[in-house]
N, C-alpha and C positions, 0 to 999 in steps of 0.2 A: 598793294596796301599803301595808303596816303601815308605823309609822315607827317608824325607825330609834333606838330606844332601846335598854335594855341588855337587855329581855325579848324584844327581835328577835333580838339576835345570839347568846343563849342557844336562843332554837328552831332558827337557824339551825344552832346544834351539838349538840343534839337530834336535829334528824333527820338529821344526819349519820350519827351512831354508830347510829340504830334501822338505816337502809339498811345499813351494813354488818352488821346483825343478820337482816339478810334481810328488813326492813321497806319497805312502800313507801307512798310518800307520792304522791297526783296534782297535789294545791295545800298551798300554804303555809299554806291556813285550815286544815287538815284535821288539821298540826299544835299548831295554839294547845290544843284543850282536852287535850292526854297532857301536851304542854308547861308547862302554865299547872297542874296539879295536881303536879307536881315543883317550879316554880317558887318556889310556896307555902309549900312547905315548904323552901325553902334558907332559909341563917342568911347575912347580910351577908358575911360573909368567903369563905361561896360566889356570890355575888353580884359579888364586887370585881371580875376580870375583865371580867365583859362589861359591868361600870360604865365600864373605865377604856378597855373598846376603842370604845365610846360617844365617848367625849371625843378619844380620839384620831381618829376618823373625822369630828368634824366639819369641817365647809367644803373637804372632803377630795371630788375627783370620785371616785364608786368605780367609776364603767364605766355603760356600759347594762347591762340586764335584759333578761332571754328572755322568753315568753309566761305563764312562768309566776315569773317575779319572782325570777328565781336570775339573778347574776352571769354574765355568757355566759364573760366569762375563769376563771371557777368551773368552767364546763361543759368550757372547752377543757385547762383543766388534770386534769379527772377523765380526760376521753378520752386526753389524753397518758399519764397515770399506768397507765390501760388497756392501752395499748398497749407501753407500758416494760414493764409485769408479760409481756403477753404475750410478749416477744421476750427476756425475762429464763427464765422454762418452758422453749421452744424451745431456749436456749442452755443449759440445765441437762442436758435431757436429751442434744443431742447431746455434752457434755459428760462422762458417764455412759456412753454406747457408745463414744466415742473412746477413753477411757481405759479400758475395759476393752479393746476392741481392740486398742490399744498394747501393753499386756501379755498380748496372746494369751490370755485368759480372759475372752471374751467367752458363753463359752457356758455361764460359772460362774455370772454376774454375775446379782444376786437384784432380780426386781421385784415392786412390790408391786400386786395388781389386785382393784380394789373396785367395787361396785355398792351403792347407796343408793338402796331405795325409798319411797314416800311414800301417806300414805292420802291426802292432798289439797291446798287450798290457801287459808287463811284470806280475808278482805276484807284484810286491811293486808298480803297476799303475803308469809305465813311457810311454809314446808311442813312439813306434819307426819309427819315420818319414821315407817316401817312395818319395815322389814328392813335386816340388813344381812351382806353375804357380803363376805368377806377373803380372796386365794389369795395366797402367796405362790409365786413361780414364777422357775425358770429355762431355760435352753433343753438343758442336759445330761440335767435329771433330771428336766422337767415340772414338773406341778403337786406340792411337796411338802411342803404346807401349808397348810390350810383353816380360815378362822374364819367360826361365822353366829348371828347373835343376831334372835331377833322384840323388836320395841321395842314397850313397855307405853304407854297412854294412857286417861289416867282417864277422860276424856272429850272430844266434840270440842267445839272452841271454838264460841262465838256466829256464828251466819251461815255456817259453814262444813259444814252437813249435807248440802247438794247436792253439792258440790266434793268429801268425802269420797266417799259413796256413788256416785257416777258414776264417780269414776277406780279407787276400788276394784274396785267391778263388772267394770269395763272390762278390768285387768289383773291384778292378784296374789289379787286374792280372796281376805283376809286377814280372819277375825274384826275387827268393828271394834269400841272404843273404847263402852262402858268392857270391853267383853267380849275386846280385844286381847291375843293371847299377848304373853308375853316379858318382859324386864324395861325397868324405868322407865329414860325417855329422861336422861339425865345421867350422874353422879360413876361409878356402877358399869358402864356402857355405855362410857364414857372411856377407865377405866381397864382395863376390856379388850383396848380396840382397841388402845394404847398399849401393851400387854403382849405382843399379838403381833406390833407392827410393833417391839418390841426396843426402842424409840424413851429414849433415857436427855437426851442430850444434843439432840438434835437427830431429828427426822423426814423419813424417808424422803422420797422422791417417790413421790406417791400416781397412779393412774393408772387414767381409766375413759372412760367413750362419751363422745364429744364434747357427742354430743344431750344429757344429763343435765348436764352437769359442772358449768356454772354452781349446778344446783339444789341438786346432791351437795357442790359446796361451799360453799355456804350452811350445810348443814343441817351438817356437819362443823367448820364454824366455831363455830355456833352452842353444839356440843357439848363442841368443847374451850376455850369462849372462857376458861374459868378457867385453863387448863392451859397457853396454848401464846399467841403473838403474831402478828401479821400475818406477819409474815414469818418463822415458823417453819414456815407452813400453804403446800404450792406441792401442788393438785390437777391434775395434768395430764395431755391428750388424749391419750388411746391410740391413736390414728391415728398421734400424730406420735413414739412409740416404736416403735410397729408398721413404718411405712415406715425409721427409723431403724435396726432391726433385720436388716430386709428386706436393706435398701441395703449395709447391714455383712458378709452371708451374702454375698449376691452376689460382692462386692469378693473372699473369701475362696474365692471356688470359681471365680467367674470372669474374677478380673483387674480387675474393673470392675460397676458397679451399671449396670440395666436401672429398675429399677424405679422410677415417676417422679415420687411425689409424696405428700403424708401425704391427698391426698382421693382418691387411687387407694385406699389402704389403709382410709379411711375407707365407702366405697362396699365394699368388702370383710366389713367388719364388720356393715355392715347387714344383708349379702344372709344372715349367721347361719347359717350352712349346719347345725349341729349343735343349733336350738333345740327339737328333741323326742326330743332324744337323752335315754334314762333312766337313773337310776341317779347321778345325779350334783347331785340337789337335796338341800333340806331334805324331814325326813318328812311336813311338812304337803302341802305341795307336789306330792310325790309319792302320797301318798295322794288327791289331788287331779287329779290327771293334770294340772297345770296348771305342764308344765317351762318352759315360755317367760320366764314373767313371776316365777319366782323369782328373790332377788338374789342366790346363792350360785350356781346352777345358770350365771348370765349371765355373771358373774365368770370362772367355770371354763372355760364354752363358749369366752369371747373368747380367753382362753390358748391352748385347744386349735385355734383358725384360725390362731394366732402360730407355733405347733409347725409345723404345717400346712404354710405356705408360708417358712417357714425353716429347720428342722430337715434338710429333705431336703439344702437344698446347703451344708450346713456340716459333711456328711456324719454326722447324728446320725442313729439308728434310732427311729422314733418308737414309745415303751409305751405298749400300750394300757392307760386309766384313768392315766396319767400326759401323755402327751402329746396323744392323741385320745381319743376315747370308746370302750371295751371292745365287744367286736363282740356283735351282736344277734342272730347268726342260728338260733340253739336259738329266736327269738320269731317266728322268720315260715318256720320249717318246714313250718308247715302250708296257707302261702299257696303256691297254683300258678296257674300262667298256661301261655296256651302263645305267646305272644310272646316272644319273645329277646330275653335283657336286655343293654345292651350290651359287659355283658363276656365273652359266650358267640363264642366260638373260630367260624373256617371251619370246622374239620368236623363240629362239633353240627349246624350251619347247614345242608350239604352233605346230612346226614343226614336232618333236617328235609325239605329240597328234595324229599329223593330218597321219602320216604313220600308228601309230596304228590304227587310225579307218579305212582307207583305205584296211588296209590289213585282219581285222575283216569282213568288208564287203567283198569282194573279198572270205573268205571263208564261210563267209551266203548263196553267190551266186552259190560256188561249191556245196555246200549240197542242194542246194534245187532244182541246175540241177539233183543231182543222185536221191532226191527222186523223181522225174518226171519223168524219166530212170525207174527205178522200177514200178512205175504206170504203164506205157507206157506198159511194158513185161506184166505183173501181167494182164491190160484189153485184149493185145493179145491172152493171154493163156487164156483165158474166152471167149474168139470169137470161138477160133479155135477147130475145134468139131473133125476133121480128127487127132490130138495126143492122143493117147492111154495115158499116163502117163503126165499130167497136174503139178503132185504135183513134180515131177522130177526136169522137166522141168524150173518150179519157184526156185526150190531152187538152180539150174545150173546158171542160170541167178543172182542172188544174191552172188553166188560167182566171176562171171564173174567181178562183178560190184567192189568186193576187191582186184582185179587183176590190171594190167597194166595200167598207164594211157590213153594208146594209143586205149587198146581195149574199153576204155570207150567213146571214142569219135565215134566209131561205131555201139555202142549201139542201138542210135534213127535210124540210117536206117534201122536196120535188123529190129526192130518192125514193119518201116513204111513197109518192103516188107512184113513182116508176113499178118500185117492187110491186103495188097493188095489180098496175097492170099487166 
């Protein structure tokens, strides 16, 4: 454990601010050398602080320490502050469908839905943003508004070549770095996002997969850290507007909510029922056949599941390319099957039934003409006393009979002239 001079309580608020920068620290030594060349250059009067907190801390108990030399009531206070923000989200948002539900314009009411993706992940746990897709969305009109920007990168940082090219690979398969489309991560990426969420005085509530959000707000913070303050910035789970919505529909159609929780709606969202749905990416993407892992196409998709299973009981008609994805079927015209798909009617089925039995019969009645054909020769050649070689004869006939179909159908005269003679 370093001691407790004024260069401790200066790293200690060092690495405060890099962690909310998306920085991560394992030990407190890992901090001294970022720490100690900032240090270097302050001038005394930045120094005064953590001089005077110095003095004020001595002979002072300050608590025990965790395994890794942080303050434990340090630790229980982040966790609290965690937990405050989380139940602060929560209460934003149902806050946001109540009050539009109270005014009966619940189905006006405009959300914002983002996807942020990343080519990977530094040693000191920065991400380095790849894309980024914007919908804004309501439940009257859909989807009716779209932003996507590719984000430029000169280059990938030191130590970070594995971490890019494996997660790239893995999912959006995106030009990397310095060969990245799009424009430079910063002021001009800012000031677009901020142009289409309207944003003057204040920012919306931002809303995306739960799985990402921590990372998506990371790299979002990071982006507008000039622009906006902790508590301008509230990134939150689209699970728990998705069930929030849900539950709001329900109440509206039938008296009361069924629907039972934001990880019912969360399990919903995974299961992505529309992620190779076309026509609704970036052109890279698209040209790529790779709709899954685009962050505009994801954005869109998650909207079109919210349509989905709320639209119907709020008695909305869902548009296609606005609420679901525009129908596909001019692209699989030329796929056939003969299995029944399950929206095919009793009496496609019926008809179906009624050829197979048709045509099962139709071959009872082949087989039971040739084994007649066979009797028919087999009592000839037991009549006929003038051929020398009987067992020949049967078995020429038998083959006769796996032959052509034509010679099969003169089969019963030549018996009937045999017997004649």
């Amino acid at each position: 454990m370093p001691k407790r001079n004024a260069f401790f309580y200066f790293m200690l608020d060092y690495r405060n601010k890099e962690e909310k920068m998306g920085r991560k620290f394992q030990r407190l030594a890992e901090v001294v050398p970022f720490a100690g060349t900032v240090w270097e250059k302050m001038d005394a009067e930045q120094r005064k602080p953590y001089i005077q907190q110095t003095k004020t801390s001595k002979g002072q108990n300050v608590g025990p320490l965790n395994s890794l030399g942080i303050l434990i009531k340090d630790v229980e206070e982040k966790l609290r502050a965690q937990k405050n923000k989380v139940q602060t989200i929560t209460n934003a948002i149902a806050d946001q469908v109540k009050s539009a539900e109270a005014r009966h314009e619940l189905e006006k009411e405009v959300f914002y839905v983002l996807s942020l993706t990343y080519f990977g992940c530094t040693f000191e746990g920065i991400y380095l943003p790849a894309e980024l897709g914007v919908v804004k969305y309501n439940l009257e009109c859909g989807v009716t508004d779209r932003m996507h920007m590719h984000i430029h990168l000169d280059e990938i940082p030191l130590g970070a070549a594995l971490s890019v090219q494996t997660h790239t690979k893995a999912t959006h398969q995106l030009p990397l770095p310095p060969n990245a489309l799009g424009k430079a991560f910063g002021e001009e990426v800012a000031q677009c996002l901020l142009n289409f969420l309207g944003a003057t005085d204040e920012i919306p509530l931002l809303f995306t997969n739960d799985q990402t959000l921590p990372i998506v707000e990371v790299m979002l913070r990071q982006l507008l850290s000039d622009r906006i303050t902790d508590e301008m910035l509230y990134v939150c789970p689209l699970s728990e507007l998705f069930c929030k919505l849900k539950q709001a529909a329900e109440r509206q159609f039938l008296g009361e909510s069924y629907f039972p929780s934001a990880l019912t709606a969360q399990y919903i969202l995974q299961m992505d029922c529309y992620d190779y749905v076309m026509g609704i990416s970036c052109d890279f993407h698209e040209k790529e056949f790779n709709f899954m892992h685009c962050a505009l196409s994801q954005a869109t998709r998650w909207t079109y599941i919210i349509s989905k299973f709320c639209c119907p009981n709020m008695g909305i008609e869902c548009i296609p390319g606005k609420h679901i994805p525009l129908p596909t079927n001019n692209m699989l015209s030329d796929i056939h099957t003969d299995e029944p798909k399950p929206g095919t009617s009793s009496i496609q089925l019926s008809v179906k039934q009624k050829k197979c039995d048709n045509a099962c019969t139709e071959a009872k009645l082949a087989t039971g003409t040739n084994l007649e054909n066979i009797a028919c020769c087999l009592e000839t050649l037991s009549i006929s006393k003038d051929e020398p070689h009987a067992g020949d004869l049967a078995s020429n006939a038998v083959c006769n009979l796996a032959g052509n179909d034509s010679r099969e159908e003169e089969k019963p005269k030549t018996c009937e002239k045999k017997a004649k003679e």
